[in-house]
C-alpha positions in Angstrom: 16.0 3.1 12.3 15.7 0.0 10.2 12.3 0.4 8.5 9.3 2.3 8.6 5.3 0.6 9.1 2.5 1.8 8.0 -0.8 0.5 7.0 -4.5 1.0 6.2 -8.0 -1.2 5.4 -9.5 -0.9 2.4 -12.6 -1.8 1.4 -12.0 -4.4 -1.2 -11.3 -8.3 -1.6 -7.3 -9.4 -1.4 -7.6 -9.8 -5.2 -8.2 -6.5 -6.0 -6.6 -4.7 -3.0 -3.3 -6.6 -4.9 -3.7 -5.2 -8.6 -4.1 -1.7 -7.3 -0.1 -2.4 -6.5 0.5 -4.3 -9.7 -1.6 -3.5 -12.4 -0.4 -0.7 -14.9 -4.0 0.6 -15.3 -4.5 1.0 -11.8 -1.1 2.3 -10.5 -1.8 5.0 -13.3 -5.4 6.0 -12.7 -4.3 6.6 -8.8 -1.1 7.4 -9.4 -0.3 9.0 -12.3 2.1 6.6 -13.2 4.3 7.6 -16.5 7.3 5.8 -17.6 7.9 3.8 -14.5 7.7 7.3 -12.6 4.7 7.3 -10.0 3.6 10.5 -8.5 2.4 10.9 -5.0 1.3 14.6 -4.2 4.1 16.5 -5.5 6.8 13.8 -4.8 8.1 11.8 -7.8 8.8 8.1 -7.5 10.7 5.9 -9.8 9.1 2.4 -9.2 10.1 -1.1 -10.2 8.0 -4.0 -9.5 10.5 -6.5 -8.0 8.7 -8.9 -6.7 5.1 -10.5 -6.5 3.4 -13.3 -4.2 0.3 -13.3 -5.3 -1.9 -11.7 -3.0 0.2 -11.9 -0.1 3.1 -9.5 -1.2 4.2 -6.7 -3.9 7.6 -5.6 -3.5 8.8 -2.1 -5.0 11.9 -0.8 -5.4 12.0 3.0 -5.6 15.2 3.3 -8.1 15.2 7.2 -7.4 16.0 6.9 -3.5 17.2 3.5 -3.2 14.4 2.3 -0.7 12.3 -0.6 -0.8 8.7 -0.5 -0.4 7.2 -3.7 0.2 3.4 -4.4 0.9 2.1 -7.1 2.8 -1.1 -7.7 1.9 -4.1 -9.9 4.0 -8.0 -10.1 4.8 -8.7 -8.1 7.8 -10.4 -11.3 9.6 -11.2 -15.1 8.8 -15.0 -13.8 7.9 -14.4 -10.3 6.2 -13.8 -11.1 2.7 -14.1 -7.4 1.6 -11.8 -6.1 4.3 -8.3 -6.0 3.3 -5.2 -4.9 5.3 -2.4 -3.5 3.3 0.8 -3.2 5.9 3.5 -1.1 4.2 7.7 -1.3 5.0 9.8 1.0 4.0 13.5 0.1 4.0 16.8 0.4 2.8 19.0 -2.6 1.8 21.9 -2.3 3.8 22.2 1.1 5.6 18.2 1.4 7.3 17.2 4.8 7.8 18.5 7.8 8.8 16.5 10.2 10.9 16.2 13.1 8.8 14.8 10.3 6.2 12.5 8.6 9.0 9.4 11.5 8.6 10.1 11.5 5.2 9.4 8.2 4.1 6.9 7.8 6.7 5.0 10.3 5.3 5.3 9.0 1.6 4.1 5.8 2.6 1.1 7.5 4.5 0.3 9.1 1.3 0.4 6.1 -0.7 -2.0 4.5 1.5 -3.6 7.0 2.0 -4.5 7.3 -2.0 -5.4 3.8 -1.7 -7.5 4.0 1.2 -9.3 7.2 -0.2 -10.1 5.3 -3.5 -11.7 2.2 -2.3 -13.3 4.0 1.0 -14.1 7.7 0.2 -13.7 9.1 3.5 -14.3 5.8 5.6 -11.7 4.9 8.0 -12.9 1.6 8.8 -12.0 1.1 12.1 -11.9 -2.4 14.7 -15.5 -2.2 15.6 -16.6 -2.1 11.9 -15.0 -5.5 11.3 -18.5 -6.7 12.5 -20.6 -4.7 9.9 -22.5 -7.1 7.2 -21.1 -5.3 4.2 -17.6 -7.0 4.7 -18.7 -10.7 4.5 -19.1 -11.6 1.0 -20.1 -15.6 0.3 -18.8 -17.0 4.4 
C-alpha cells in the first residue's frame, strides 16, 4: 500500500488547528514532546518539521521509522469557521507500505488525531449533520 488516510474535525479555526502541529508549546503540552522525540501512548516518535504551508499543510518526517506524516489541513465548509478538517497521510518515500506496517501506522495516526481531536472537542465527534450547528460560524 502506498499511504495510509486518516482524519478528524476539530473544533477550532485553521489558525490554530495549524500550531497544534507546529508550535513547540503545543506539540509538547499534547504530546509530550522532548528533544525532537514526540510520544503517542507508549510509542516514541522522532519528529522533524519538514515542511510548512501555512495553514494548508505541515509535513513531518518521523526520522525513527522513515515515514512521512503530512497533514492537510482545511475549514470543514465555506461557513464554518470553527470547524477544521485535519486529513492525515502516512507514507514512505520510495518503498510505500508493507502490510505488516499498514495497521501499524494506521493506528499511530488514529492516535495522533485522536489526541488532537480529544483536546479541542472533549468527547465530541462532530459529525456531518453538526456542520449546521451555530457554534461553528464565527464572523460569516
Amino acid at each position: 500500500m502506498k499511504f495510509i488516510r486518516v482524519s478528524t474535525r476539530l473544533y477550532c479555526d485553521i489558525y490554530e488547528a495549524y500550531r497544534a502541529l507546529t508550535a513547540d508549546r503545543r506539540l509538547v503540552k499534547y504530546f509530550n514532546l522532548e528533544d525532537e522525540c514526540l510520544y503517542v501512548g507508549e510509542r516514541e516518535l522522532q519528529i522533524n518539521i519538514s515542511q510548512k504551508e501555512p495553514y494548508q499543510k505541515v509535513e513531518w518526517t518521523i526520522v525513527n521509522e522513515g515515514v512521512k506524516a503530512t497533514f492537510h489541513i482545511m475549514q470543514c465548509t465555506a461557513k464554518t469557521e470553527y470547524c477544521t478538517e485535519v486529513h492525515l497521510m502516512l507514507h514512505k518515500q520510495n518503498t510505500g507500505l508493507t502490510e505488516p506496517e499498514v495497521e501499524k501506522w494506521r493506528l499511530i495516526g488514529r492516535d495522533l488525531l485522536e489526541v488532537l481531536r480529544e483536546h479541542y472537542n472533549k468527547d465530541w465527534v462532530i459529525s456531518d449533520e453538526d456542520l449546521n450547528r451555530g457554534e461553528f460560524r464565527g464572523s460569516f
